[in-house]
C-alpha positions as CSV (number, residue, x, y, z in Angstrom):
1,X,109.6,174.2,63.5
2,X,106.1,172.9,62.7
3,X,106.2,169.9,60.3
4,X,104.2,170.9,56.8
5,X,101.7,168.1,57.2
6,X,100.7,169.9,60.7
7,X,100.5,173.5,59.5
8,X,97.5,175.3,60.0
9,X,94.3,175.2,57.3
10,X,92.3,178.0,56.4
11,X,88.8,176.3,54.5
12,X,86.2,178.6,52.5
13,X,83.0,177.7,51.1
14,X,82.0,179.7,48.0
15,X,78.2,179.8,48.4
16,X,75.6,180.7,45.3
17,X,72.2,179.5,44.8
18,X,73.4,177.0,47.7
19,X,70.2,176.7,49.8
20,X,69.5,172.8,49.4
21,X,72.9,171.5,49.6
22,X,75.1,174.2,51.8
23,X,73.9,172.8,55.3
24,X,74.7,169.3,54.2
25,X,78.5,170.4,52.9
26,X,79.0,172.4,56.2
27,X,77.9,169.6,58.6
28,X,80.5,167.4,56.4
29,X,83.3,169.7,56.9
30,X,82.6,170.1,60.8
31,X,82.9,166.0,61.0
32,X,86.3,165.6,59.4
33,X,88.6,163.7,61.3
34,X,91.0,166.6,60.6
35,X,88.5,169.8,60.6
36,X,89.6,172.7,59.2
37,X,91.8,175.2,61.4
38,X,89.4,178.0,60.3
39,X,86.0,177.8,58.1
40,X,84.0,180.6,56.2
41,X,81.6,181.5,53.9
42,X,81.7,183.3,51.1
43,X,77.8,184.1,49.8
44,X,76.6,185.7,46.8
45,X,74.2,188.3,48.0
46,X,73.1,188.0,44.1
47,X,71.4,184.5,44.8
48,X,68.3,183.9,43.4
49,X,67.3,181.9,47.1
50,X,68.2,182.2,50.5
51,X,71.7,181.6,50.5
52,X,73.1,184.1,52.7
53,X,70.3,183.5,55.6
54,X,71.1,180.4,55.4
55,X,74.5,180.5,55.3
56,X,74.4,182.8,58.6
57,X,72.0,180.1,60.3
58,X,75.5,177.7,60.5
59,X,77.0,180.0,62.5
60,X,80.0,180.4,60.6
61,X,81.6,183.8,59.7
62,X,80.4,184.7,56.2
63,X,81.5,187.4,53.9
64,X,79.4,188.7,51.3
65,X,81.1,188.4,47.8
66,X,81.7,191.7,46.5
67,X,82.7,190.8,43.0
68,X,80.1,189.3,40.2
69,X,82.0,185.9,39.5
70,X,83.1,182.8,41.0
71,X,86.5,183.6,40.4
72,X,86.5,186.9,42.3
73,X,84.6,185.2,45.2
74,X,87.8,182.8,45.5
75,X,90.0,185.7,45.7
76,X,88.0,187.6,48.2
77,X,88.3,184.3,50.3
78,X,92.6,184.2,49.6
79,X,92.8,187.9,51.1
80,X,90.4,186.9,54.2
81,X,91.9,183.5,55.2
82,X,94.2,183.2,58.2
83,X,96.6,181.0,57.6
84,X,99.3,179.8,55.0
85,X,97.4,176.5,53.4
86,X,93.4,176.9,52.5
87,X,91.2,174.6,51.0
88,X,87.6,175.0,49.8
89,X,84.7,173.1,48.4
90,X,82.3,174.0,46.5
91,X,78.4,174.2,48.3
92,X,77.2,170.7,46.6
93,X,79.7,168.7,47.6
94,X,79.9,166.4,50.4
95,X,83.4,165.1,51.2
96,X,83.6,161.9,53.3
97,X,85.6,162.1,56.6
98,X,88.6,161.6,55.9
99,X,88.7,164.2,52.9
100,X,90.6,166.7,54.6
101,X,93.3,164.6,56.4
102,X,93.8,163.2,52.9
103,X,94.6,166.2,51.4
104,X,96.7,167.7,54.5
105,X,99.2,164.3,54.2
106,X,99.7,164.7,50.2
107,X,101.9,168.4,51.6
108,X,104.8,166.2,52.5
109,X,105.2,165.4,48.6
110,X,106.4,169.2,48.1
111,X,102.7,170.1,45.9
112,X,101.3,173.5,46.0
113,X,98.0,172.2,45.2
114,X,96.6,168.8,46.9
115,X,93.3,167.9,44.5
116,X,90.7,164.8,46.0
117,X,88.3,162.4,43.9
118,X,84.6,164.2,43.2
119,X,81.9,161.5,42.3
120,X,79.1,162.5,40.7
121,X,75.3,161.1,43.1
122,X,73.9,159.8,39.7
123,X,69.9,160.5,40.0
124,X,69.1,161.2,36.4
125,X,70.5,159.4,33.1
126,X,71.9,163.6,32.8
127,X,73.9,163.0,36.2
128,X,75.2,159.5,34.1
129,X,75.8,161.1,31.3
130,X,77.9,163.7,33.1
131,X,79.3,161.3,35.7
132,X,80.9,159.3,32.4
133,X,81.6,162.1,30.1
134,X,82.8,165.1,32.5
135,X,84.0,163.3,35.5
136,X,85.5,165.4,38.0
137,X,88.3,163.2,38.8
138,X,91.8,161.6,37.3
139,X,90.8,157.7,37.9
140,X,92.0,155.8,40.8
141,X,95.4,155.9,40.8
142,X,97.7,159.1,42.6
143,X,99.6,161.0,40.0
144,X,101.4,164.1,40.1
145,X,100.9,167.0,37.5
146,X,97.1,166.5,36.6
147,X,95.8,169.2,33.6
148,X,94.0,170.5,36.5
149,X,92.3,170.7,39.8
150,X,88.6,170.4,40.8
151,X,87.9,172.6,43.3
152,X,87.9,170.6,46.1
153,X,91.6,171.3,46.7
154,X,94.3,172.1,49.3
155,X,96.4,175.3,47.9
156,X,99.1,176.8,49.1
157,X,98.5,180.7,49.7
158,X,101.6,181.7,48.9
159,X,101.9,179.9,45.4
160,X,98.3,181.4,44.4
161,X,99.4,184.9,44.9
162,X,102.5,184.4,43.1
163,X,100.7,184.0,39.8
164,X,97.8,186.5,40.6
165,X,95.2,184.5,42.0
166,X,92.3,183.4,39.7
167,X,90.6,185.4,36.9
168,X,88.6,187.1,38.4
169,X,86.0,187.6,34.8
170,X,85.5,183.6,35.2
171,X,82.6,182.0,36.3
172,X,83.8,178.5,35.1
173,X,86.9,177.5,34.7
174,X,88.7,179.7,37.2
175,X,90.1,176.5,38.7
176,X,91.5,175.2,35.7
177,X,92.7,178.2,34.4
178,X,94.5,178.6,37.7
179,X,95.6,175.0,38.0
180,X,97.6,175.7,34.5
181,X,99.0,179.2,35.2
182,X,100.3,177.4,38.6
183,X,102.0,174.5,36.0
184,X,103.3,176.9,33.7
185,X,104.9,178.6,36.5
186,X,106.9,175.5,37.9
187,X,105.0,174.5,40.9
188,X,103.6,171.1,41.5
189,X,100.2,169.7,41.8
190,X,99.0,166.3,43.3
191,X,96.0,164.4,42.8
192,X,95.1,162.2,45.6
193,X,92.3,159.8,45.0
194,X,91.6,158.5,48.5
195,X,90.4,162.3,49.3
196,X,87.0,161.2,48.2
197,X,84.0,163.6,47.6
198,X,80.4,163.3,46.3
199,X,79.0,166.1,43.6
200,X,75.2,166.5,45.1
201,X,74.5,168.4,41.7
202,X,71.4,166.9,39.4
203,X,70.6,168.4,36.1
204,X,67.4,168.6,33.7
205,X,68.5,168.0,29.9
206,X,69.4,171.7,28.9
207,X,70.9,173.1,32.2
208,X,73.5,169.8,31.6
209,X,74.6,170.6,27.8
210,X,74.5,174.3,29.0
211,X,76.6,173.5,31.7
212,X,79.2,171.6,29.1
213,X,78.8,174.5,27.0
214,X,79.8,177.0,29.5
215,X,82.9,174.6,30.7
216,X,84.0,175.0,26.8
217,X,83.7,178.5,26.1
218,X,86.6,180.0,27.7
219,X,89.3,177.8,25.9
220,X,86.8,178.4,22.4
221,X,86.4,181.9,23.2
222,X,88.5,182.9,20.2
223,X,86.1,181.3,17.7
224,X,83.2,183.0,19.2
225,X,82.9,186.3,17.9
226,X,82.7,186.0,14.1
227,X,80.7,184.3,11.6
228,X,83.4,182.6,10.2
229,X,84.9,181.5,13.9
230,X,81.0,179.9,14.6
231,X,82.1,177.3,11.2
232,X,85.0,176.2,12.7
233,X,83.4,176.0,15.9
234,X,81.2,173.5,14.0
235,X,83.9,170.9,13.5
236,X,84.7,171.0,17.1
237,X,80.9,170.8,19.0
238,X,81.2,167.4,16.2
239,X,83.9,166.2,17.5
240,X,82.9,166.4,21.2
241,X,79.4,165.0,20.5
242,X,80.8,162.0,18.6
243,X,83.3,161.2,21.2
244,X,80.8,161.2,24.0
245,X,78.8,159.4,21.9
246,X,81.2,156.7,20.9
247,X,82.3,156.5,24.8
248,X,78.1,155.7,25.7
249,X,77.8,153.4,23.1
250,X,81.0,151.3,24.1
251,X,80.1,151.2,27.5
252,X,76.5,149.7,26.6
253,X,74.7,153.5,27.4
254,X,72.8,153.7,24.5
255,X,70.7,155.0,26.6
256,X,72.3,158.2,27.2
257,X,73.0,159.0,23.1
258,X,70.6,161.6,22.7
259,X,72.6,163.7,24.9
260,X,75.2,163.6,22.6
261,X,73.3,163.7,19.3
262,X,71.7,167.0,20.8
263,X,75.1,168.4,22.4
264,X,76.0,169.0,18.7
265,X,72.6,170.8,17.6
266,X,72.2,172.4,21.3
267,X,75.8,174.3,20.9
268,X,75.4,175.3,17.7
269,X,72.9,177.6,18.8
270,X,74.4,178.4,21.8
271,X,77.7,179.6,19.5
272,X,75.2,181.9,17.6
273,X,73.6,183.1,20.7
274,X,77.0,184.1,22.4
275,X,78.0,185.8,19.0
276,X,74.6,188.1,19.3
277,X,75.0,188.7,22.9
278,X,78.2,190.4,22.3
279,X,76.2,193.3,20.0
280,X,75.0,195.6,21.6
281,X,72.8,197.4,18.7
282,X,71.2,193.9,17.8
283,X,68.0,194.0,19.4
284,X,66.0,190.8,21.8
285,X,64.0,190.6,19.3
286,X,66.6,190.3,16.1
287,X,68.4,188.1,18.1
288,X,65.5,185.3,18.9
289,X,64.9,185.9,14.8
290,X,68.4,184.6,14.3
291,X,68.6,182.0,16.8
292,X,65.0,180.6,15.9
293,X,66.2,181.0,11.7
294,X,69.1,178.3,13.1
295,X,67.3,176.3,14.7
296,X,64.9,175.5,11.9
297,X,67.7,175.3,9.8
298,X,68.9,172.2,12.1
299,X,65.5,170.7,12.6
300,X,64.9,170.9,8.5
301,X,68.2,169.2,7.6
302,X,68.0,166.7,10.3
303,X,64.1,165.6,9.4
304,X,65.7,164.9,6.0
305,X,66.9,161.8,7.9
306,X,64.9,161.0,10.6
307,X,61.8,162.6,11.3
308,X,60.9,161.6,14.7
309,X,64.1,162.8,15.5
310,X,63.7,166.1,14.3
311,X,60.6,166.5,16.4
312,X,62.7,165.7,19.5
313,X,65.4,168.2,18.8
314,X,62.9,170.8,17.4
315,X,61.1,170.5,20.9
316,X,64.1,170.5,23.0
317,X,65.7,173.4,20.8
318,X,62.7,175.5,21.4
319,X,62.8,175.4,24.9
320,X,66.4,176.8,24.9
321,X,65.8,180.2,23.3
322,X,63.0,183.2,23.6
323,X,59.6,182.3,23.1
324,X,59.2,185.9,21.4
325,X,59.9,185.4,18.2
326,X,61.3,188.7,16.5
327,X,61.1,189.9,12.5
328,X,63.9,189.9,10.7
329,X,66.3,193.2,10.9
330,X,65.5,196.3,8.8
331,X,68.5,196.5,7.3
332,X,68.5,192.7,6.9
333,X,70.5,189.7,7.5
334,X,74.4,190.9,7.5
335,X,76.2,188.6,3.9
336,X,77.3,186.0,5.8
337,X,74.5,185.0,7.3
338,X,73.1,183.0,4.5
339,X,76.7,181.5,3.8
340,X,76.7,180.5,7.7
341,X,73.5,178.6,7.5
342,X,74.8,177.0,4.5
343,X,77.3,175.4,6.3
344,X,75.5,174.8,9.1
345,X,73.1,172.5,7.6
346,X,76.2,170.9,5.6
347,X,77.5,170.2,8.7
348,X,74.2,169.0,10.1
349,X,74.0,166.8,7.2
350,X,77.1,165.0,7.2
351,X,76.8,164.4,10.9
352,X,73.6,162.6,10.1
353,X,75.6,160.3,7.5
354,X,78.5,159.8,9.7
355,X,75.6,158.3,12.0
356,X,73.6,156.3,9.9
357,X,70.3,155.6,9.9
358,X,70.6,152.6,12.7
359,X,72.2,154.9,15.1
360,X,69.8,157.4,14.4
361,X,67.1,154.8,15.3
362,X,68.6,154.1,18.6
363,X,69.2,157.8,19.0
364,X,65.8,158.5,19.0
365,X,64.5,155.7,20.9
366,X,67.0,157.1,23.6
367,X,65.1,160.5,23.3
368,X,62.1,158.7,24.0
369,X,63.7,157.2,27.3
370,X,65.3,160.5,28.6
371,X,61.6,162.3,28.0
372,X,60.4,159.6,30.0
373,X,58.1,158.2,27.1
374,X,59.7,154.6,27.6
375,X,61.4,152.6,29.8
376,X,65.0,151.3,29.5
377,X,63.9,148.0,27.9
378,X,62.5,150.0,25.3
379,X,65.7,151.5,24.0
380,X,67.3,150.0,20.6
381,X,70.7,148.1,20.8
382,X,73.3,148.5,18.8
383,X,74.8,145.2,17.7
384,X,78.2,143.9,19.4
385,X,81.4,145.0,17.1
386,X,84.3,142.4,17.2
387,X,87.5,143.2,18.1
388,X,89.4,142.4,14.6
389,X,86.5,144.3,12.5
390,X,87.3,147.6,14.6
391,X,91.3,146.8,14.0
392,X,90.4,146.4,10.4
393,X,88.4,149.4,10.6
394,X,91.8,151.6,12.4
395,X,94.0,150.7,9.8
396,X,92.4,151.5,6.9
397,X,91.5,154.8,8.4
398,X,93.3,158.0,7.8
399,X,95.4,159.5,10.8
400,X,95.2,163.6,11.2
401,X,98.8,164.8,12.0
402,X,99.5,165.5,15.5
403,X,103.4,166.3,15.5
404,X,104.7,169.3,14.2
405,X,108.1,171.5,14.7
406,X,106.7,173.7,17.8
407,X,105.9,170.2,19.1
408,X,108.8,168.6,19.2
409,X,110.1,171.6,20.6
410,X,108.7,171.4,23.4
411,X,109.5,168.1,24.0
412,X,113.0,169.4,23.7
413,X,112.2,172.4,26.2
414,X,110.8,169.5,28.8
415,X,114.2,167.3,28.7
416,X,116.8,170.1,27.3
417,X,119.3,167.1,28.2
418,X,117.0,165.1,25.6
419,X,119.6,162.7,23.4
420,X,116.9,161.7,20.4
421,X,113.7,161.4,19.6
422,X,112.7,158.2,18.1
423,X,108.9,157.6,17.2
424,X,107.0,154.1,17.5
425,X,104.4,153.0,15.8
426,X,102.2,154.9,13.1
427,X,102.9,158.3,12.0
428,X,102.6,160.6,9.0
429,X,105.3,161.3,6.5
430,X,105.3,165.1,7.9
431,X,105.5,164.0,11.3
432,X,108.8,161.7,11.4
433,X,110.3,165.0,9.2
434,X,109.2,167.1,11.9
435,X,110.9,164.8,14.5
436,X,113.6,163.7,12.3
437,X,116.0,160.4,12.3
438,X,117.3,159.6,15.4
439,X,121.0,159.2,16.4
440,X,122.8,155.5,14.7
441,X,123.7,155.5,18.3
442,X,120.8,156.1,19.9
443,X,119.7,153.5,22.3
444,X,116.9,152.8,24.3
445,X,118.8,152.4,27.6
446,X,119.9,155.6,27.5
447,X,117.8,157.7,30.0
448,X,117.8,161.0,28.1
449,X,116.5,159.7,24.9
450,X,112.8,160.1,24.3
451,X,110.4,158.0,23.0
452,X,107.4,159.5,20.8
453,X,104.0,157.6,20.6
454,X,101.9,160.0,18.2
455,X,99.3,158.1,17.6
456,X,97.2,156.0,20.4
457,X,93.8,155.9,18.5
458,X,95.4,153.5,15.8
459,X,95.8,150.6,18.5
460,X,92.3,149.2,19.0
461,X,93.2,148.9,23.5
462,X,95.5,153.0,23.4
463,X,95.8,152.1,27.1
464,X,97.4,149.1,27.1
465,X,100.9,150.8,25.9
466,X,101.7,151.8,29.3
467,X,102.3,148.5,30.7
468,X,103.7,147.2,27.2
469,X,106.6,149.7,26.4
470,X,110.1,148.6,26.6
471,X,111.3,148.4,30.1
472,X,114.6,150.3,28.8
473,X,112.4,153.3,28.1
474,X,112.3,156.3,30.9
475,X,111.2,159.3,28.6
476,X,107.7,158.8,26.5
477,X,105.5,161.2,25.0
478,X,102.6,159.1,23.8
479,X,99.5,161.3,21.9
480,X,95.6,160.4,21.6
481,X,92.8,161.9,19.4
482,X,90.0,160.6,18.1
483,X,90.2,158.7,14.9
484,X,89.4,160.8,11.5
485,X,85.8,158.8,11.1
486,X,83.4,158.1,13.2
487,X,83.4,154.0,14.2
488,X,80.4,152.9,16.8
489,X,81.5,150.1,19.1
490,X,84.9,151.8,19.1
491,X,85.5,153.2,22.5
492,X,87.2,156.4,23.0
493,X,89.1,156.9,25.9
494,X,89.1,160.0,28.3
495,X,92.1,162.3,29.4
496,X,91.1,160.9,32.7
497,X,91.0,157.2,31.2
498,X,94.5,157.8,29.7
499,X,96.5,159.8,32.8
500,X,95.2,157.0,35.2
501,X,96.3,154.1,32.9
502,X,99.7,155.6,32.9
503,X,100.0,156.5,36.6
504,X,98.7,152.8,37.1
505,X,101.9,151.5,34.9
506,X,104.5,153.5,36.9
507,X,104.7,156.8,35.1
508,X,105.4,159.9,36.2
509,X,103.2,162.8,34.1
510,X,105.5,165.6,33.4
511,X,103.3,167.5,31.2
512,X,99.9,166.9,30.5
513,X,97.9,168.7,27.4
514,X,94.1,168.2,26.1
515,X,91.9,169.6,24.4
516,X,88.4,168.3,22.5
517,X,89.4,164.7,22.9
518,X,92.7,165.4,21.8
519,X,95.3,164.5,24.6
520,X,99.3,164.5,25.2
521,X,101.5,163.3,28.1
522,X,105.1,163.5,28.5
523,X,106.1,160.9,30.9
524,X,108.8,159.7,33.0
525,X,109.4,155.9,34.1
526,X,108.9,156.0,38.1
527,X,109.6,153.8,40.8
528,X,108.0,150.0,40.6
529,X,105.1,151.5,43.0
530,X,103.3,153.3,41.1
531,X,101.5,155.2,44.2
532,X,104.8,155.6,46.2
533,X,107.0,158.8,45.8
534,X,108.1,159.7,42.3
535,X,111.8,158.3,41.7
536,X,113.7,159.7,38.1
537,X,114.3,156.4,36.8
538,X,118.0,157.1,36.2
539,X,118.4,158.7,39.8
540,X,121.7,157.7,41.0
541,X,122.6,155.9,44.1
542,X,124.5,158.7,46.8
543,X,127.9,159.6,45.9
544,X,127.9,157.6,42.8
545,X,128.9,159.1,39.2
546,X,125.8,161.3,37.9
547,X,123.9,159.2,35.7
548,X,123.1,155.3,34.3
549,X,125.9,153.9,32.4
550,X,125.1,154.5,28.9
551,X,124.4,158.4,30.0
552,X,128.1,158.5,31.7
């Protein structure tokens, strides 16, 4: 019988708009030290460039995608490959030698889905700013369950066809959508670091923030189609931008913080404009009326507190929608319209006190630097933040409630075997009712008892716990979101930041859950190398009684 790690590999490359980069990505997959078995295109006769002449230049079989998405191209490439295991790359992407063999040895853990490390070639401060804020990548450290898989990936056939493939109405975030469907089914997935890969992608400004826009609307989709879904949408394009933000400024990027600043005021418009699209009586023109009526509405708001800043975002906001700029609609402006812009330039307003005038100083100088009006040296600093001012600064700030019943049942639908639930540090009223007391006899040696950390963002290093938790603890569910208020200096950590620290302390991730900055593991103590095989902490030695001693 053939061993796994030597079973054959089917690779596809999904090609679209590809001309600069796809001859690169194909000469780096024919010098793998483990090529591919069998390699194909898959080209989007709907490219705007040559593409599929150039993709038949390589002399590689290539199938012209039949369906309109990215999504449907990948399934069009799981009917055609030849053998049980297929990987693909996406067309700007160059994986180093080794890539492939990487991903072939990571079978023998039992995965369905072998995922490698995608760096971003940083050419711009935009390819910075999404190297840092959207890496495509879990850290350095091997780890098993990942939220998802980038699509440079090993997959087993057989597993993808199980759940049905990928959506095939999904241009972006087919492969996460996937990934999770493939979790929620049972099967495994590894990421595996040393399968290195380098993103050729550069962006302009607006193609990046579209880009992160586009990544978001899927899983936001719900709040997209209603007046009253675009003001909660609000709260959430805040929360990103002020994360990001907070992340660039802690890092020393204040350089990068107009990106964020303009995320916020970009989306917004981008919500509206994905509302309107959806209409179909609402003409070109009514809908540049609308989007242009926003737009002021930001700019107007925002030059109440910084002027210069408004004329950057007024610039950069025109260049996003139609230059023809449509009257108003017969019948006129629907009610809620004038209660939506209401809230919009609210919302635009407290942002710009949540910043402060400082920030909004360096902010603009940083506009300056991504325009290419000044150099780096001419970007404003923000001044050094001690350590015990941001602890102060934690403590005294309110924490939003992150536990609730359906929680900690699933917690209780992970470990079904689960003896307690006993939570550690800070946590709201509602949320130790919600977990309630724990057993008098509970006891942290016990392997089946759970330990609940709900709140990360209070402790001023959240990554630290890993290493500092009770040795006696095999079960932990620790939580992260972004404190309530807005604190520059205070750095906000990633899902990636948080799922490396762990599997760099030892933990296994048993389930992993995120969503706008907001992340949850559920974790299990592994063996003492963290990269090694996953071992159940309380895995008995053979032919011993099941269980550690205080379980028996």
């Amino acid at each position: 019988m053939r061993n796994q790690r030597d079973e054959c590999i089917s690779m596809y490359l999904p090609a679209r708009n590809a001309e600069p980069t796809l001859a690169a990505c194909v000469g780096a997959i024919r010098a793998q030290s483990r090529p591919p078995d069998e390699l194909f295109i898959v080209a989007d006769p709907r490219s705007s460039d040559r593409t599929v002449e150039v993709a038949r230049q390589t002399g590689l079989r290539v199938l012209e995608q039949r369906g309109p998405t990215l999504g449907a191209a990948r399934n069009e490439a799981i009917a055609a490959a030849a053998h049980r295991w297929l990987a693909c790359c996406d067309s700007d992407v160059v994986p180093e030698r080794e890539w492939l063999a990487r991903l072939a040895d990571g079978r023998a853990d039992g995965a369905v889905g072998i995922g490698g490390r995608t760096v971003e070639r940083v050419r711009s401060p935009f390819d910075e700013w999404r190297a840092l804020q959207m890496p495509h990548h879990w850290g350095e450290h091997r780890l098993r369950n990942p939220f998802m898989l980038v699509s440079e990936v090993l997959f087993d056939r057989r597993a993808l066809v199980a759940v049905g493939g990928y959506r095939d109405d999904l241009n972006y975030y087919e492969d996460s959508d996937l990934s999770q469907r493939l979790r929620d089914a049972g099967y495994d997935l590894l990421y595996e670091p040393a399968a290195v890969a380098t993103h050729q992608r550069t962006d302009t400004l607006l193609s990046l923030l579209a880009l992160r826009w586009k990544y978001s609307e899927y899983r936001q989709r719900r709040l997209l189609d209603r007046y009253r879904g675009l003001v909660k949408k609000v709260r959430v394009n805040r929360d990103y931008a002020l994360n990001t933000l907070s992340r660039s400024l802690a890092r020393g990027h204040e350089e990068l913080g107009y990106i964020s600043c303009l995320l916020f005021f970009h989306h917004l418009v981008m919500d509206l404009s994905s509302l309107l699209s959806r209409r179909p009586m609402i003409s070109g023109p009514v809908r540049s009326y609308y989007e242009h009526r926003l737009a002021g509405s930001i700019v107007s708001a925002l030059g109440q507190h910084h002027a210069g800043l408004a004329d950057w975002v007024r610039a950069d906001l025109s260049g996003m929608s139609s230059p023809e700029k449509g009257g108003p609609p017969e019948q006129g402006p629907p009610p809620g319209w004038a209660a939506y812009l209401d809230d919009v330039r609210l919302a635009v307003e407290e942002f710009c006190f949540e910043l402060g005038a400082p920030l909004l100083a360096v902010i603009e100088t940083s506009a300056r630097y991504v325009h290419h009006r000044i150099g780096p040296d001419g970007i404003r600093r923000l001044p050094v933040i001690g350590r015990e001012a941001i602890a102060s600064a934690l403590e005294a700030m309110p924490i939003r409630p992150f536990v609730d019943h359906p929680f900690c049942r699933s917690i209780r639908e992970r470990w079904p075997d689960a003896t307690s639930i006993e939570v550690i540090g800070k946590a709201a009223q509602s949320e130790r009712e919600a977990v309630g007391h724990p057993s008098p006899a509970a006891d942290r040696r016990d392997c089946r008892a759970v330990t609940l950390a709900p709140h990360l963002e209070v402790r001023t290093d959240p990554l630290g716990i890993f290493k500092e938790i009770d040795a006696n603890i095999s079960r932990l569910v620790v939580c992260y979101q972004p404190p309530a208020r807005f604190l520059p200096g205070l750095d906000v950590p990633s899902a990636s930041d948080l799922a490396s620290a762990a599997a760099a302390a030892g933990w296994t991730i048993e389930q992993f859950d995120t969503l706008v900055g907001r992340v949850r593991l559920m974790l299990s103590r592994t063996s003492s190398t963290p990269e090694g095989p996953a071992e159940d902490h309380c895995k008995p030695a053979q032919g011993r009684e099941s269980g550690c001693a205080p379980c028996r």
